[in-house]
N, C-alpha and C positions, 0 to 999 in steps of 0.2 A: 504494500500500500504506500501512495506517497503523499507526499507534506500536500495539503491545498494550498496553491500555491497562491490562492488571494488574502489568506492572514497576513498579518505584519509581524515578523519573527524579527529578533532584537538583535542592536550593533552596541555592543557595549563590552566593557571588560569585565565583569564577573554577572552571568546571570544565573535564576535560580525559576527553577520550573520542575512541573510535574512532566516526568515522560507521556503520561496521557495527549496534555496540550499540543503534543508532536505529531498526533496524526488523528487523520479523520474518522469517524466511526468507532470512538472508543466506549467501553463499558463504562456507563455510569455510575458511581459509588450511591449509595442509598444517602441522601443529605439528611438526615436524622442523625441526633446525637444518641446517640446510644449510650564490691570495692575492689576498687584496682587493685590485684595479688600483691603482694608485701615485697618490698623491693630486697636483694639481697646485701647484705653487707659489707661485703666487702666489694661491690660496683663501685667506681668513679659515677657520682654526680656528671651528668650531661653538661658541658659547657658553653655559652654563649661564644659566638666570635668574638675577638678583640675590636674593638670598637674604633669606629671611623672617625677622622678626621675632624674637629669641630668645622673645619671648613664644609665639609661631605654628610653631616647633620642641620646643616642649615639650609640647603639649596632646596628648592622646588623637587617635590615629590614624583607627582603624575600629571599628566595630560590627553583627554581623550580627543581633540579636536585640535585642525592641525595648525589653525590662527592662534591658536594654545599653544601650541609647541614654540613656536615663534618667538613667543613675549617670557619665554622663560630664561632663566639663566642657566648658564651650564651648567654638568655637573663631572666631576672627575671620579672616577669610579676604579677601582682594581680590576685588567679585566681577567685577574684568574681568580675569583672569588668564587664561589660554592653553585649560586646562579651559572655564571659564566662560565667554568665545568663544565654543566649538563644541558644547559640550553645554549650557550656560545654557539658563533659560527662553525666551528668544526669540535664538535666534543672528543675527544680522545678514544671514549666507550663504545660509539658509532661506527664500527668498522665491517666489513661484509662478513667477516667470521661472526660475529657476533646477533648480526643481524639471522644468516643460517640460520644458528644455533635455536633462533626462538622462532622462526619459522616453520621448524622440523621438532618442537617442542622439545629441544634437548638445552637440559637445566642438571646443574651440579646442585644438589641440595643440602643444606647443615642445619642441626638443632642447637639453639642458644638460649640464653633470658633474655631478657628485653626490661630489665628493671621493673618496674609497676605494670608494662604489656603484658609481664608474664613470658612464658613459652612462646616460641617463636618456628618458624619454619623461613631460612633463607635460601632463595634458589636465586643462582648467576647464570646468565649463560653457559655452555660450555665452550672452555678456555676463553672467559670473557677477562678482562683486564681488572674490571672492578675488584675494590677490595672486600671481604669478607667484617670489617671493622663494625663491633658493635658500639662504639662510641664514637657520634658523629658530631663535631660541635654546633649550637643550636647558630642556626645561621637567619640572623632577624637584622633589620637597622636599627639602629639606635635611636631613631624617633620614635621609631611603636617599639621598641624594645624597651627602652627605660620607664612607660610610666604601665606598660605591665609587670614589671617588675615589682613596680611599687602596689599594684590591683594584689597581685601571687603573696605577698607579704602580708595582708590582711586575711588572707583564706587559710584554710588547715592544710597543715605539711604533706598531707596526702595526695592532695589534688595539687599543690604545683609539683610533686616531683612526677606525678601522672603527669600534666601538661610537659614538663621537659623533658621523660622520657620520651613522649609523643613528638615532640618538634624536635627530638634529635635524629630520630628515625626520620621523619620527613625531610630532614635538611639533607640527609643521601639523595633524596629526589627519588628514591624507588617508589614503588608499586606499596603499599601497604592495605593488608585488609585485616579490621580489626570485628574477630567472629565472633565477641563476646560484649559487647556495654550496657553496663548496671544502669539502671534509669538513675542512679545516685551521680554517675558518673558522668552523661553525658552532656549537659551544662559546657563543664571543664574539658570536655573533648570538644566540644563545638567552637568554644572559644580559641583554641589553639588551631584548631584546623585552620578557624577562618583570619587566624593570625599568619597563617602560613601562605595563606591565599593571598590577603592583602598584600602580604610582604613582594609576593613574585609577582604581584600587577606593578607595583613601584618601582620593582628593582627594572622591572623591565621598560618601564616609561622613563627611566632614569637614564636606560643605556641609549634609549630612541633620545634625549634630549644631549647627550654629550656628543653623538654622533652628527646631530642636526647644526653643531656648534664647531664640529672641526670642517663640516664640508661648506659651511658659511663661509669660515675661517679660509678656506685650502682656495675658493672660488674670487674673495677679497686679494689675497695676495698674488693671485695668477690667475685670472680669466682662462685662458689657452691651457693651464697644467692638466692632468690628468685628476680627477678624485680621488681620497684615497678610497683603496679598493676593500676593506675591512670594514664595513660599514652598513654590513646587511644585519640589522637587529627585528627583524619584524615577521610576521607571518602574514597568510593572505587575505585577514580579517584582522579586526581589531578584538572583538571576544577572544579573552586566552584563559578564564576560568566560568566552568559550568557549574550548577549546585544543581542534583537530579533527587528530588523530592517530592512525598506521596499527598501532602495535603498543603494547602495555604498555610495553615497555623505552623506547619513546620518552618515555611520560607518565611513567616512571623521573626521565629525563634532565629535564626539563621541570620536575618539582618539586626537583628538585637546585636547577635555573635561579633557579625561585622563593623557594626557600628560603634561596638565598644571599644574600638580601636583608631575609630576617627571621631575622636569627641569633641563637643563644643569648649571652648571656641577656635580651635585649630579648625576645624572642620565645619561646614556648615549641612545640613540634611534637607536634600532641597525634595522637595512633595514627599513628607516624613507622614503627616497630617492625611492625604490621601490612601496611603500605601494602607496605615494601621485601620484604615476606614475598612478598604475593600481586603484586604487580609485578616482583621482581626473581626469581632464578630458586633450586628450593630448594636448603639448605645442600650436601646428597650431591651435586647435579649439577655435573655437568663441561660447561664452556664450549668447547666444542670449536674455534669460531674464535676468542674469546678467546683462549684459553691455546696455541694452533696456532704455532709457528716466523711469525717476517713471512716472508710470502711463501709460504707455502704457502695462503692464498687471497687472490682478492681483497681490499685495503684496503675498498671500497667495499661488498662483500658484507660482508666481516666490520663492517663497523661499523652496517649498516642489522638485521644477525638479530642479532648481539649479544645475550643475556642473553632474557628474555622475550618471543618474538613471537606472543602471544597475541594476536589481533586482537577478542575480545569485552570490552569493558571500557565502563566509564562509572565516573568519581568524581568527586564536589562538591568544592573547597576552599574554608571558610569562614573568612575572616583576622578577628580580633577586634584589640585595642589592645595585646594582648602574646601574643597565640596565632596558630598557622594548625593548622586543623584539616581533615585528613583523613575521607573518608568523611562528610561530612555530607548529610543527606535528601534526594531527589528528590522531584519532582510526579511523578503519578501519570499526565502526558500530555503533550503537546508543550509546555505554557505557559512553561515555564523559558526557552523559546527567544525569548521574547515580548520581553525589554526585553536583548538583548545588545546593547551597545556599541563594544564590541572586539569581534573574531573575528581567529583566530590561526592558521591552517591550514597545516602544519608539512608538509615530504617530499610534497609533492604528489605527485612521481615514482614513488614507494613507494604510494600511496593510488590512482592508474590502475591499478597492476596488483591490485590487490583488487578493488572495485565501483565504479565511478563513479558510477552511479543513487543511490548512498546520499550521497557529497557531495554532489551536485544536491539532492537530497531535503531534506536537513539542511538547507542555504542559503534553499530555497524556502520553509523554516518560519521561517524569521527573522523577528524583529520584526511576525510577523502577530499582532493582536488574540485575548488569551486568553479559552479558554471559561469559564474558571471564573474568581472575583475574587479569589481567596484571601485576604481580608480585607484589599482593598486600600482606603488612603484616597485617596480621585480627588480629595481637594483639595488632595492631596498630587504629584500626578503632571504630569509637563510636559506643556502643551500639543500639545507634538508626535506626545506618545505617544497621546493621547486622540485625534487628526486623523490616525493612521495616517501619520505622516509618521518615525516613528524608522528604515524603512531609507534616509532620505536622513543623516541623521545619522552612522549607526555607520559604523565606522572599521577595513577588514576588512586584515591582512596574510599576503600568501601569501610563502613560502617554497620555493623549489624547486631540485633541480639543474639543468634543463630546464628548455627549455617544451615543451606539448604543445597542438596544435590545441585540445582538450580544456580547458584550464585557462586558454590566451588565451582563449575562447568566455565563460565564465566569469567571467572579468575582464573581459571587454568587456558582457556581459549583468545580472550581478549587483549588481554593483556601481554601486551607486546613488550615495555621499557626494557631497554639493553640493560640499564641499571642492576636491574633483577628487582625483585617484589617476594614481601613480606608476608606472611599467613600467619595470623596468632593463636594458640591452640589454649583452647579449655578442658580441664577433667571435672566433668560431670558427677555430682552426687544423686541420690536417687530420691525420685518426689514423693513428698510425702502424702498419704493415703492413710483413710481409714482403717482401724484394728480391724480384721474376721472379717472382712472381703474375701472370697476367692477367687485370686485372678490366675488367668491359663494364658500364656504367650505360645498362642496359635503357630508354629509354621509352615511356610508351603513352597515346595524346591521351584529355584527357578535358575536359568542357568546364562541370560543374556537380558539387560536392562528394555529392550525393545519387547520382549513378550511379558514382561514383569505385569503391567494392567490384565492383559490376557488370563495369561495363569489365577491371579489374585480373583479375579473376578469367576473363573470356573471353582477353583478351590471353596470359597465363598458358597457359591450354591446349588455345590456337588457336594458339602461335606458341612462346610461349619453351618451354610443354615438348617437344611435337615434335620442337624441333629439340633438344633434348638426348636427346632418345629417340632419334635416328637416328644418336647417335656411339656406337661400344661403349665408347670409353672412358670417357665423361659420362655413360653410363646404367647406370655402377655407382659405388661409394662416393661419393654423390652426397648432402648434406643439403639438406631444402630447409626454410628457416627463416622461421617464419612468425609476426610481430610480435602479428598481430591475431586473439583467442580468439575470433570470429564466421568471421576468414576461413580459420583452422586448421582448424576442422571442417567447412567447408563444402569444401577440399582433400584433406580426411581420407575425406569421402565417397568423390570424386571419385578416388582410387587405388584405392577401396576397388572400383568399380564399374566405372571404363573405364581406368585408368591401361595396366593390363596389367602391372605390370611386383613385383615383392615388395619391400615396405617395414616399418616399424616406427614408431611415435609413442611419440613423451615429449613428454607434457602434465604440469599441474599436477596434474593427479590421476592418474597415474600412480604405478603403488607402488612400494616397492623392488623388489619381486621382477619386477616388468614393466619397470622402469627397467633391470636386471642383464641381464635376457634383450634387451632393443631393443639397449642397447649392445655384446653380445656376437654375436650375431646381424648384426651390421653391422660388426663389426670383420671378423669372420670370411669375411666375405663371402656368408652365406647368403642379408642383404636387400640388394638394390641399393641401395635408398632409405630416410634417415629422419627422419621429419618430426619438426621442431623448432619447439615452443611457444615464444614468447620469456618468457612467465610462468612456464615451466619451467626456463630458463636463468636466470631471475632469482631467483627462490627455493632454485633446486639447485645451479647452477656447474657442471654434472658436465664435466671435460676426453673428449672425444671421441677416438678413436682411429678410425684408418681413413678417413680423410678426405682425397677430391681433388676433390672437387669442391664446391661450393656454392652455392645458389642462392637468393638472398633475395626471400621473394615480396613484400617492402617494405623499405627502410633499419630498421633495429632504433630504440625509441626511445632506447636506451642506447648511445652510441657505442662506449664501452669494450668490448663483446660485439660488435661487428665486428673489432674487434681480436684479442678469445680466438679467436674462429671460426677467422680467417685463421691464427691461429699452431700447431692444433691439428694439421693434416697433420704437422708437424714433430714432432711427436710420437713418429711409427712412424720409426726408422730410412732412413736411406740417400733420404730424401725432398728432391727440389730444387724450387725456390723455381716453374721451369717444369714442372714435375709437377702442377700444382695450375692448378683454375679457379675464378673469379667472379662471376659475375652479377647484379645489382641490381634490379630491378624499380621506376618509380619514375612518379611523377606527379608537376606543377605543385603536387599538396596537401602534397607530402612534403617539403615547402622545410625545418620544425624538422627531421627526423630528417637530409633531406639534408646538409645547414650544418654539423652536427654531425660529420660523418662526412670529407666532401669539403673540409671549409670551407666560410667565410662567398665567398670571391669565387668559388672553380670553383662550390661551389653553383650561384651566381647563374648563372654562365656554363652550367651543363646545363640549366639551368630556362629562360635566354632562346635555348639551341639547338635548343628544344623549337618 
């Protein structure tokens, strides 16, 4: 499918959009609201770089307009600095060996700490040049540098050395995916990200204004000389940071993030008033999980629908040398995607239950070669960009609570950076559940990931429903919970045609008034059965009543919602802990959701009884 090409898609340096807004015909989100591991001890503290020049802290930042560029002062810049490395005109790491190596997915891999990241997975190209070094000094300027400095000194020691763990990993400029963030934590992760962000849009308007200043200079003294020919800093757009995010309220938080860094009065926030209009939610409305007693929902729900969960959105932010500006102009087609450098893909976990085809989609247009030139100077532009070489360059970080088959595929497929990229690994404890439940972790052989649905789905109702059909007591108040929205309807069918038996469905497009009657209708006892969407447990929470038995036609990807499941019999009165059944359904594929749920070793141990 492609971009309509009559929206107005954005020209700016850092934008922040939902991958839905990218393309036409998307799935609608229902608009109803519904610690970092301990550092070890004897690590070296992450350090900042030695700090620049009082001359080189004072000069003009950014400039996104090129009557802007003009009116600025020079700036003198190192050009072997940490930027200049990885994104310079010729990076050292860029070489056709290296390139191979990650084209033909051959990677040297090592296990390390990562200070407050925890466990870590490093993979280099093979025989790539880069170094293996797990302390990278944190590479910021000294204008956003110093008065976060001063922010980190008022917060708990835990959270800045999480933030400098984090920005020293970044300042490699690899690939990092962080598969674990505590909702306690991510605050303090967003603020560094988008310190890191900020940091490479300046550094890089910084190189475009020293450049613009020697070829002034080189044209003053000799009309007739040649240019100098070092001078290519730029890409074929001016966007060189994405934010890819699932709801408005998140691109809320995110320019919070960013803008804590360009604060008044250095900075000015121009349509600040606008933006918190149509991204935050309006003055009359009531936040219902906001403002809710704690505990009457989820922590986790309430903090993901929070405030606006608009899922269409797309907005440019263009940062100048005393402004960030809001809502600045899109291209009129995918080109903006052309010269990103960073990519920042926030709640992956949140973003699978929406569309996935549209993240894939977004990613696949990266840094390809734009149709239009938009009055670009090519003698201006890095070599890399003109030789279709910038997605070995850019530097993508994902963010997630989870992993999911889906997002390691991803990380393992997309991500190109010669640099090499990061994977951070968690061990799993096992969720807690009701005393005198009996749960049975079903499984069923499968020998190739493309007949996994297939299999699961015969297994299902060749074996595990039958036999819950032949107990009377299992073949009533009975849910059967179903993870995956391909294999919910193709189940859905299947009651509808041979089951034999009366059921009810909540999905995500279920309405209140269908949602009111499934639920009452199964409390009551009218349906034996009712089938549960996990995109409808995610979006809606709704507490279940009348429940003894259940049946997962896959581990959930949210651990926590095996949790509610189990604790919802207790719910109806006079209910004991052996009143109540379980059943798992589970393949060698389900090892993330399994881990999650059983733990990181019983995991292991059902997957090798298999």
């Amino acid at each position: 499918m492609t971009i309509d090409a009559d929206t107005s898609i954005t020209t700016s340096l850092l934008t922040l959009l939902n991958v839905s807004a990218t393309k036409a015909g998307k799935r609608k989100v229902p608009e109803e609201v519904f610690v970092p591991s301990e550092k070890l001890n004897k690590r070296k503290a992450p350090r900042f770089s030695e700090p620049e020049s009082e001359q080189d802290a004072n000069q003009p930042e950014i400039v996104t307009m090129e009557e802007d560029v003009q009116k600025e002062a020079p700036e003198i810049l190192d050009g072997q600095d940490a930027y200049d490395l990885h994104f310079g005109i010729s990076p050292s790491i860029l070489t056709d060996a290296s390139r191979s190596a990650v084209d033909v997915s051959s990677w040297t891999t090592s296990k390390s700490r990562r200070g407050c990241l925890g466990p870590a997975v490093l993979s280099l190209p093979e025989g790539s040049a880069a170094l293996e070094s797990n302390e990278t000094p944190i590479d910021i300027l000294e204008r956003l540098r110093t008065p976060f400095q001063g922010r980190q000194a008022k917060q708990p020691r835990e959270q800045t050395d999480l933030q400098n763990d984090l920005l020293s990993t970044l300042s490699s400029r690899r690939d990092l995916y962080l598969t674990n963030t505590p909702l306690d934590s991510r605050k303090s992760i967003r603020e560094a990200v988008a310190l890191h962000a900020v940091n490479h849009v300046i550094k890089k308007r910084r190189k475009v204004l020293k450049n613009n200043e020697r070829l002034a200079h080189a044209a003053k003294a000799n009309h007739d000389a040649e240019p100098p020919q070092d001078t290519q800093d730029q890409g074929f757009t001016r966007p060189s940071v994405l934010f890819l995010l699932p709801f408005r309220s998140a691109a809320l938080d995110w320019f919070s993030a960013i803008t804590s860094h360009t604060p008044s009065p250095a900075f000015q926030i121009e349509n600040q008033s606008r933006f918190t209009s149509e991204y935050g939610l309006p003055p009359s409305a009531i936040d219902k999980l906001a403002e809710a007693e704690p505990g009457t929902y989820p922590r986790d729900h309430v903090e993901t629908f929070k405030g606006n969960v608009d899922d269409n959105f797309r907005v440019g932010v263009k940062l100048t040398r005393k402004s960030v500006k809001m809502f600045a102009e899109f291209y009129g087609n995918a080109d903006y995607l052309s010269s990103i450098e960073v990519l920042v893909v926030d709640q992956l976990d949140a973003l699978t239950m929406q569309n996935w085809e549209h993240v894939k989609f977004v990613l696949s247009h990266l840094n390809k070669l734009p149709k239009e030139s938009r009055d670009t100077d090519f003698s201006r532009i890095k070599p890399w960009y003109l030789e279709g070489h910038a997605a070995y360059v850019r530097q993508s970080i994902f963010l997630a609570a989870y992993e999911t088959p889906e997002a390691r595929a991803l990380y393992n497929n997309s991500l190109l950076n010669v640099a090499g990229k990061i994977r951070t690994q968690k061990h799993w404890s096992p969720v807690g559940v009701p005393e005198g439940i009996q749960q049975s972790f079903v499984h069923f052989d499968c020998v190739s990931p493309k007949d996994e649905a297939d299999k699961r789905f015969h297994h299902f109702t060749t074996q595990l429903l039958p036999a819950v059909l032949k107990s009377a007591v299992q073949s009533a108040n009975t849910v059967v919970f179903i993870p995956s929205s391909f294999d919910f309807i193709r189940v859905n069918n299947y009651f509808k045609k041979h089951a034999g038996v009366t059921f009810s469905v909540l999905s995500e497009y279920s309405t209140n008034q269908d949602i009111s009657r499934a639920r009452q209708a199964f409390f009551q006892g009218k349906k034996s059965f009712l089938l549960i969407s996990e995109r409808f447990h995610f979006y809606k929470r709704y507490k279940i009543r009348g429940i003894r038995n259940l049946l997962f036609y896959g581990p959930p990807d949210h651990p926590q919602f095996f949790t509610e499941l189990l604790s919802y019999p207790f719910l109806d009165e006079g209910v004991d802990g052996s009143d109540v059944t379980c059943r798992v359904l589970y393949s060698k594929y389900d090892w993330f959701k399994l881990e999650r749920i059983a733990g990181t070793e019983a995991a292991a141990d059902l997957i090798k009884a298999t």
